[in-house]
C-alpha positions, 0 to 999 in steps of 0.5 A: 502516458506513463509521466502524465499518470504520474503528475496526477497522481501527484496532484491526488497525493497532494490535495489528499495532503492538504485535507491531512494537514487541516485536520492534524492541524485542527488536533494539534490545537486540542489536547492531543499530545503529538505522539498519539496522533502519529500513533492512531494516524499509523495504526489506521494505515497499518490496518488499511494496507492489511486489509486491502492485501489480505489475501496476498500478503507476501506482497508486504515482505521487504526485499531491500530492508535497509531501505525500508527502514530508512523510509519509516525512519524519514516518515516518522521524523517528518510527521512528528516535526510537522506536528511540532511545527504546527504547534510554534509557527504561524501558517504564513511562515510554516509553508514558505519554510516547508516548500524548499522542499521541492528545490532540496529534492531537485537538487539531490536527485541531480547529486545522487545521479537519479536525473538530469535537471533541465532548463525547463524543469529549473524554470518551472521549480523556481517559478512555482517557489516564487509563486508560493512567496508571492500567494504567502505574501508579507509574513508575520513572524509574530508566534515563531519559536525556534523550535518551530524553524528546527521541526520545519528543517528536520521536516523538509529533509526527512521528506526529501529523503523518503522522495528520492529513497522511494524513487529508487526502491520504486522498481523492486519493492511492491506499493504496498511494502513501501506504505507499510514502512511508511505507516509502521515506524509512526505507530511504534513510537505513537504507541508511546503517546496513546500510553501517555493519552491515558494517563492525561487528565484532559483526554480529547473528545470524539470528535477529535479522535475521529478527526486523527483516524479519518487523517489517517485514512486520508493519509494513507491515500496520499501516499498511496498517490505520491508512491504511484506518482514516483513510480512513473514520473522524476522525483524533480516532476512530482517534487513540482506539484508540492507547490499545488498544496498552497492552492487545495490549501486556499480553497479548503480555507474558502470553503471551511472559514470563508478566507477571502481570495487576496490579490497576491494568492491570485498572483501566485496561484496562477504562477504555480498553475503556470508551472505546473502546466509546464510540467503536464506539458513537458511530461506529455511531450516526454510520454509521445516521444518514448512511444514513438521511439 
């Protein structure tokens, strides 16, 4: 049941995502200037993967260094766009724009020649994106800026290419080496924002600081899920279940602000479960034929 584990993994991931996103966004709205929450979100992560490896921490030791450094590099630019985006676009324009993630990634993985895209797999990306059209509904542009469609593009690559880089470096390096390069690059260069929160007059409260670090956390259990998701299913199948956020992501906002279910998120969320049911069923078809091969 390799490929069903991974789709779990990945719906974990992402549901642990979405909790992420809801508090930066929350601190991305107070006095945090954006390189201090990147900062304290990376050293939690750094500290947890320490912590759980300490007695093995060879483990940590890269073997491919390149390709490492390109991960950090790419989880670095994708988190500090999605703070920046977060800052200069309304919600209803962010997801759209962020969730051509999914189809960016099908289509270099078919490129690279890490897979073959099916009719299926094609079938259940496109419907799941239409779905996430349909659960947006109208969007009001009213608040974007430019540079809020910039740190969505920069975004959308950068994750994509940690996706398909990690897929490849999947087989040689340890989880735990893929996640500390993921946790170290936005630590060195949040370093700068905790120097700068220092010399801010208007410094965060508590709260808000035990916002970020529980973000960090949370952070650090979804990549945790995603790297494991990448490790026993496609790039093209985990990719698929990004679409699942704009579900966590209503019923966070039911639960949080009392956001009232619309007839288009309905639509559109019963669309994007359809998809992703495809892709359990197509995954379990797949695991049942390579036992019995």
């Amino acid at each position: 049941m390799t490929q069903t584990k991974g789709i779990f993994s990945a719906v974990a991931a992402f549901f642990s995502w979405v909790l992420v996103d809801t508090l930066v966004k929350l601190a991305s709205l107070s006095a945090f200037p954006s390189m201090a929450i990147l900062g304290l979100m990376g050293g939690v992560g750094i500290v947890g993967i320490l912590a759980v490896n300490r007695r093995n921490l060879a483990i940590l030791k890269p073997i491919h260094r390149r390709m490492h450094l390109l991960v950090g590099l790419c989880s670095l630019v994708s988190w500090y766009a999605n703070v920046i985006a977060f800052r200069h676009l309304p919600l209803t324009v962010f997801y759209p724009l962020v969730f051509t993630a999914p189809l960016l990634i099908a289509w270099m993985s078919t490129k690279l020649g890490h897979e073959r895209m099916t009719l299926p797999k094609i079938v259940f990306l496109v419907t799941g994106f239409l779905g996430v059209l349909v659960a947006v509904g109208p969007r009001e542009t009213a608040g974007a800026e430019w540079i809020g469609y910039l740190a969505c593009a920069a975004s959308v690559g950068a994750f994509a290419g940690s996706t398909i880089i990690i897929r490849k470096i999947s087989a040689t390096e340890s989880s735990a080496s893929i996640l500390l390069s993921c946790a170290i690059a936005p630590t060195l260069l949040g370093l700068f924002g905790l120097l700068d929160l220092s010399r801010n007059t208007t410094i965060p409260d508590l709260g808000m600081i035990w916002l970020v670090l529980l973000a960090g956390v949370l952070n650090l259990l979804a990549n945790a899920f995603y790297n494991k998701a990448l490790r026993h299913t496609s790039s093209t199948n985990v990719a698929q279940l990004h679409y699942t956020q704009i579900i966590w992501g209503a019923c966070v906002g039911y639960v949080l602000w009392g956001e009232k279910l619309t007839w288009n998120l309905t639509l559109g969320a019963a669309m994007i479960i359809g998809a992703g049911l495809g892709t359990l069923l197509q995954a379990r078809k797949e695991d049942r034929a390579a036992s019995t091969a």
